[in-house]
matplotlib code that plots the C-alpha trace (Angstrom):
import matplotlib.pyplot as plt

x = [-16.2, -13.0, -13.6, -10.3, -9.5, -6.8, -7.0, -4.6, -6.5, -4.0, -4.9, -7.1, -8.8, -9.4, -10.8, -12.8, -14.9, -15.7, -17.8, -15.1, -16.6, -20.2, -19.0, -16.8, -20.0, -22.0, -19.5, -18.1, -14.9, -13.2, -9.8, -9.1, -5.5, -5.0, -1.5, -0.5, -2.4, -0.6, -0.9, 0.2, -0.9, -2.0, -3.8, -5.7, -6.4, -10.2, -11.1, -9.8, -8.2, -11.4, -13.5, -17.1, -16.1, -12.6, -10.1, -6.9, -3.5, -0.9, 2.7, 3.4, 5.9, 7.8, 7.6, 4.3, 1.7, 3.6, 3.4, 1.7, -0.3, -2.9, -4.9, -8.6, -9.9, -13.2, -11.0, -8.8, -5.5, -2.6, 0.1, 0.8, 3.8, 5.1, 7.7, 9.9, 13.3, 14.8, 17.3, 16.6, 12.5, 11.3, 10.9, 8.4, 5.8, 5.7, 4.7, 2.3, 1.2, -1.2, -1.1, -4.3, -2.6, -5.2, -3.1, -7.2, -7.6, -6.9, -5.8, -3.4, -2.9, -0.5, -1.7, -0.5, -2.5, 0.3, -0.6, 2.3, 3.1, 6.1, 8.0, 7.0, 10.2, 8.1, 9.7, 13.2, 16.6, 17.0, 13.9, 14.1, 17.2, 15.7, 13.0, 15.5, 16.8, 13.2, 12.6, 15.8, 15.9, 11.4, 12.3, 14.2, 12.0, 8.8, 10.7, 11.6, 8.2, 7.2, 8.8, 7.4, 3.6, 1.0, 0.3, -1.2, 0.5, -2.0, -1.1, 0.1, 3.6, 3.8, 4.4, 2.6, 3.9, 2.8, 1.7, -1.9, -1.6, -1.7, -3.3, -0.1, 2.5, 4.3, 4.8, 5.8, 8.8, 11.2, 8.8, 9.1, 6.8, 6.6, 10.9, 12.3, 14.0, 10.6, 8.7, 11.5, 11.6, 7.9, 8.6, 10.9, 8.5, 5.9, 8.3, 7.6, 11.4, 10.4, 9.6, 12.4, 15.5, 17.3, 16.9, 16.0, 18.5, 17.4, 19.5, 20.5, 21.2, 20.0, 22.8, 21.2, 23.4, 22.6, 24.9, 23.6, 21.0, 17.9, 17.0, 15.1, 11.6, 9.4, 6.5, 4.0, 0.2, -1.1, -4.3, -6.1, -4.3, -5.2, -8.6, -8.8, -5.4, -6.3, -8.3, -7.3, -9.5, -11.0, -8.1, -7.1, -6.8, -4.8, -5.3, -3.5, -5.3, -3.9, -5.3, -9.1, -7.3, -10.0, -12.4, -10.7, -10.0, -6.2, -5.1, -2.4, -3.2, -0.6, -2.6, -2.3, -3.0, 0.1, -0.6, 1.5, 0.0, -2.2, -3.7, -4.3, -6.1, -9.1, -10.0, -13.4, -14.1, -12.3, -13.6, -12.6, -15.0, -15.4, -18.9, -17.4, -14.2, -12.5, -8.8, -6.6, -6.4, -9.9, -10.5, -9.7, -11.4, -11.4, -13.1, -11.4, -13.6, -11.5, -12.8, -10.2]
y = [11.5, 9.4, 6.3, 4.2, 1.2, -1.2, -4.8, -7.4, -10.3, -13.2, -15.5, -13.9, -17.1, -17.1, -13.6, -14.1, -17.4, -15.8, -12.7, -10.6, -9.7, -9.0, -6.4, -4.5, -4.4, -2.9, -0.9, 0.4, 1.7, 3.6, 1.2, -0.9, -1.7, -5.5, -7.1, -10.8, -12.5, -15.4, -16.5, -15.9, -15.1, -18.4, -18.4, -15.2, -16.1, -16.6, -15.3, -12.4, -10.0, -8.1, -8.1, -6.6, -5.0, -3.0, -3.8, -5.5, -4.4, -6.8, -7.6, -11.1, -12.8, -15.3, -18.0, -19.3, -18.7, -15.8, -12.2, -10.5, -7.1, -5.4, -2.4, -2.8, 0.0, 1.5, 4.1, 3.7, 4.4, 6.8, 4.4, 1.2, 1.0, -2.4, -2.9, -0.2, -1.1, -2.8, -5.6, -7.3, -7.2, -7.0, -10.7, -10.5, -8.4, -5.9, -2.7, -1.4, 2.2, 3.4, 6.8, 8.8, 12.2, 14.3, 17.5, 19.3, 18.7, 21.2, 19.8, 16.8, 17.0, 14.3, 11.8, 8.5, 5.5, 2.9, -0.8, -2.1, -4.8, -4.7, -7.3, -8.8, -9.5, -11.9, -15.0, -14.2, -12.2, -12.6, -11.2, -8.5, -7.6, -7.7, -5.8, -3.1, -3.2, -3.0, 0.5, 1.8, 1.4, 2.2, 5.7, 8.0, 6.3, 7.8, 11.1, 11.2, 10.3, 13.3, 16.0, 15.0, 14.0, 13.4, 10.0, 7.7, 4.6, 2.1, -0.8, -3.8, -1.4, -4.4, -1.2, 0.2, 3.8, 4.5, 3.4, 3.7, 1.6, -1.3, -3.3, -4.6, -1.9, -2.7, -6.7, -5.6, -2.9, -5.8, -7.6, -6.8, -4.3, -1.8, -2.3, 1.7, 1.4, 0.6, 3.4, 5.6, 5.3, 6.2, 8.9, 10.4, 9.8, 11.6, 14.5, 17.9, 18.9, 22.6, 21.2, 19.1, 20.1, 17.1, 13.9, 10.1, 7.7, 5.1, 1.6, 0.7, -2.7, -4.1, -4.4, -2.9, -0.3, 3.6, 4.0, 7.1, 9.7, 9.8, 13.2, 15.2, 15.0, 12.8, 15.0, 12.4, 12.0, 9.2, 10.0, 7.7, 9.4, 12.8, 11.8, 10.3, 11.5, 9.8, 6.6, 3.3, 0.4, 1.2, 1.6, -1.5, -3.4, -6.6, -9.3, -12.7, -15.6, -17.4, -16.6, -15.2, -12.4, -10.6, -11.8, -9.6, -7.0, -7.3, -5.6, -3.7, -0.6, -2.4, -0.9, 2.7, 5.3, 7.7, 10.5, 13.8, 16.7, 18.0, 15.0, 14.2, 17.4, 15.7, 13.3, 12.9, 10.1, 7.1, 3.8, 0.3, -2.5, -5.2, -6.8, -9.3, -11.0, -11.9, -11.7, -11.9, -7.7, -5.5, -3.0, 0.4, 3.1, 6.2, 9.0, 11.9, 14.7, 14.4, 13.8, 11.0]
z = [-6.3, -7.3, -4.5, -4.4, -2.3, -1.1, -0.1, 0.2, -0.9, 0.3, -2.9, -5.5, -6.0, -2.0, -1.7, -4.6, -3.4, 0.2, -2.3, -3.4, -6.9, -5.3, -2.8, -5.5, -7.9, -4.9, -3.8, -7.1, -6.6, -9.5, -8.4, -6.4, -5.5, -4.8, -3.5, -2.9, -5.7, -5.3, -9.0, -11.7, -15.6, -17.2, -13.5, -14.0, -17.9, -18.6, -15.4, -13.3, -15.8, -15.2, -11.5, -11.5, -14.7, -14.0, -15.8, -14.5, -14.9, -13.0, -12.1, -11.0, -9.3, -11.0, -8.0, -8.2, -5.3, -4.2, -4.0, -7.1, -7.1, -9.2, -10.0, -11.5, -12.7, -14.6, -16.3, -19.3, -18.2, -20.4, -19.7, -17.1, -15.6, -14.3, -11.8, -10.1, -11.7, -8.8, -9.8, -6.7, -6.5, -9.8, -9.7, -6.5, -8.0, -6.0, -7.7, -10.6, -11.6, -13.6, -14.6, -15.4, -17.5, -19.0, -20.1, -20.2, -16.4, -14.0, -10.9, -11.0, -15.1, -14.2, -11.9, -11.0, -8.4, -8.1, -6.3, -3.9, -1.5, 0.8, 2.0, 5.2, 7.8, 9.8, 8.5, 9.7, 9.9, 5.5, 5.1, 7.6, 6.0, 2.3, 3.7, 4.5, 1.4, -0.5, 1.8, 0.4, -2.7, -2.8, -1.2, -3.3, -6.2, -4.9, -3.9, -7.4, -8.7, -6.3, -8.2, -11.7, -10.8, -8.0, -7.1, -4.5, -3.7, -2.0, 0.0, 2.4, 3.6, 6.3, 9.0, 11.7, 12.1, 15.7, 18.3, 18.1, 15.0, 16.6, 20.0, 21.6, 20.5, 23.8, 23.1, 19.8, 19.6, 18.8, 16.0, 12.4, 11.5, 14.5, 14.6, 15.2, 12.2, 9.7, 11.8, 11.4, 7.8, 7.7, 9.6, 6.6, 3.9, 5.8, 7.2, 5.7, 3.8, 4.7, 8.5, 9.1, 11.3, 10.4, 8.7, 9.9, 8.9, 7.3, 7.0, 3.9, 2.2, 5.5, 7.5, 10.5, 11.2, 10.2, 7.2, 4.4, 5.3, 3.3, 1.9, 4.3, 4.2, 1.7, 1.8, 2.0, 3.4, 4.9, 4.0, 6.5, 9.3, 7.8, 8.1, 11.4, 13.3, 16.3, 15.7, 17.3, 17.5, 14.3, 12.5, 12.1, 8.8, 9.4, 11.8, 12.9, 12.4, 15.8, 19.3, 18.1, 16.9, 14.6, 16.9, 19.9, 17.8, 18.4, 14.9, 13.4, 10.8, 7.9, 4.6, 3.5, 1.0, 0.7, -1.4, -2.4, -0.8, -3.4, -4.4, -0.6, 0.3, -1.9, 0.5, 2.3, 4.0, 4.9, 5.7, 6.8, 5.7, 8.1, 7.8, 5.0, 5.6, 2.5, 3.7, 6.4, 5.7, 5.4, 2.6, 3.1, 1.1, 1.0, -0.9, -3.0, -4.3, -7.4, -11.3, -12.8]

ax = plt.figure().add_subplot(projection="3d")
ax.plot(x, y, z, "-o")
ax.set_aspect("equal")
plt.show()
């Protein structure tokens, strides 16, 4: 069993003195995916290239205390991958992939589990637009990807598809991260091509008005929702800290495993771990009955 999981740790250094490093040695996942380090390399030197003995492979952002992601991993990886060459992001530190070929292996000879963090709108109408931007230029990347090799990319997308995602979906259609647009862009990266009547537009270059249509159908899984199509409460993975927010349970489902077809139709289980708190965001693992 290949067990992968995804948390955004907000701060590396704060994740890992609330007992980061003791649950990943119990748990033992194969990789883990980790966004928002907030740090950067002569921060991580001497102390978290590795975590419970995976190896880390990073990309950082060059503003310090910001952004950052990460995959640690027990496995040797064929190549690492840093960055997704976008003029514009690249300095965030946004996006890693390792890839895992093994030309021998049967299923998934070419296989690729890539760590990514997108850009939260939260702040404001900039960011909200640059958010935009990041969805446009990330999509016909992992369309492309799509055609060469499997992959999973695991992460903080910052979206809540539907409404069951999320507690208060109704005090929220106008807030970044349940906006129509963001959910409609998921909606295309998960549409079938062979399905699809006609394609989502998605805004470009975040202007906020429709302009190029995407091509039709990404093809992708969300693996958790493959799992567990209709699970609410549960679900969640992210939670305010105003208003007893965790305490009430008023979360949003923000962290995700999307995985080409074939690759998805090896997962298990799926699990949200909530007995620890080491972030703002909950791990999310789930199983594939996969050999890396």
């Amino acid at each position: 069993m290949f067990k992968l999981t995804s948390l955004n740790l907000n701060g590396i250094r704060s994740a890992t003195s609330k007992g980061l490093e003791p649950w990943i040695a119990q748990n033992m996942p194969d990789c883990i995916c980790v966004q928002e380090l907030k740090a950067q390399a002569p921060d991580m030197a001497g102390r978290f290239e590795t975590l419970a003995d995976l190896q880390g492979h990073f990309q950082f952002a060059e503003k310090k205390g910001y952004s950052g992601v990460g995959v640690y991993t027990r496995h040797e990886p064929s190549d690492v991958v840093v960055g997704f060459e976008s003029a514009e992001f690249e300095a965030e530190g946004r996006y890693v992939e390792l890839r895992f070929d093994r030309p021998g292996r049967k299923q998934s000879p070419k296989l690729s589990i890539i760590s990514c963090y997108f850009p939260s709108g939260s702040s404001g109408d900039e960011r909200q637009a640059a958010k935009y931007r990041f969805l446009s230029e990330l999509y016909p990347r992992l369309v492309a990807l799509k055609k060469t090799r499997d992959f999973v990319l695991c992460g903080d997308i910052n979206i809540a598809h539907q409404e069951i995602d999320l507690k208060n979906f109704k005090g929220n259609r106008k807030n970044s991260g349940f906006l129509p647009e963001e959910r409609a862009w998921m909606t295309e990266l998960l549409r079938d091509a062979a399905q699809a009547e006609e394609a989502v537009q998605v805004l470009t270059a975040g202007t906020g008005e429709p302009a190029t249509q995407a091509t039709r159908g990404g093809g992708m899984v969300d693996v958790y929702r493959h799992l567990q199509p209709t699970t609410t409460d549960e679900a969640y993975t992210w939670w305010s800290n105003r208003g007893q927010a965790y305490a009430k349970n008023v979360g949003w489902r923000l962290d995700y495993h999307l995985a080409t077809p074939a690759f998805a139709t090896n997962a298990k289980t799926a699990s949200i771990y909530k007995a620890e708190k080491f972030s703002d965001h909950a791990p999310l693992n789930i199983d594939y009955d996969f050999g890396l």
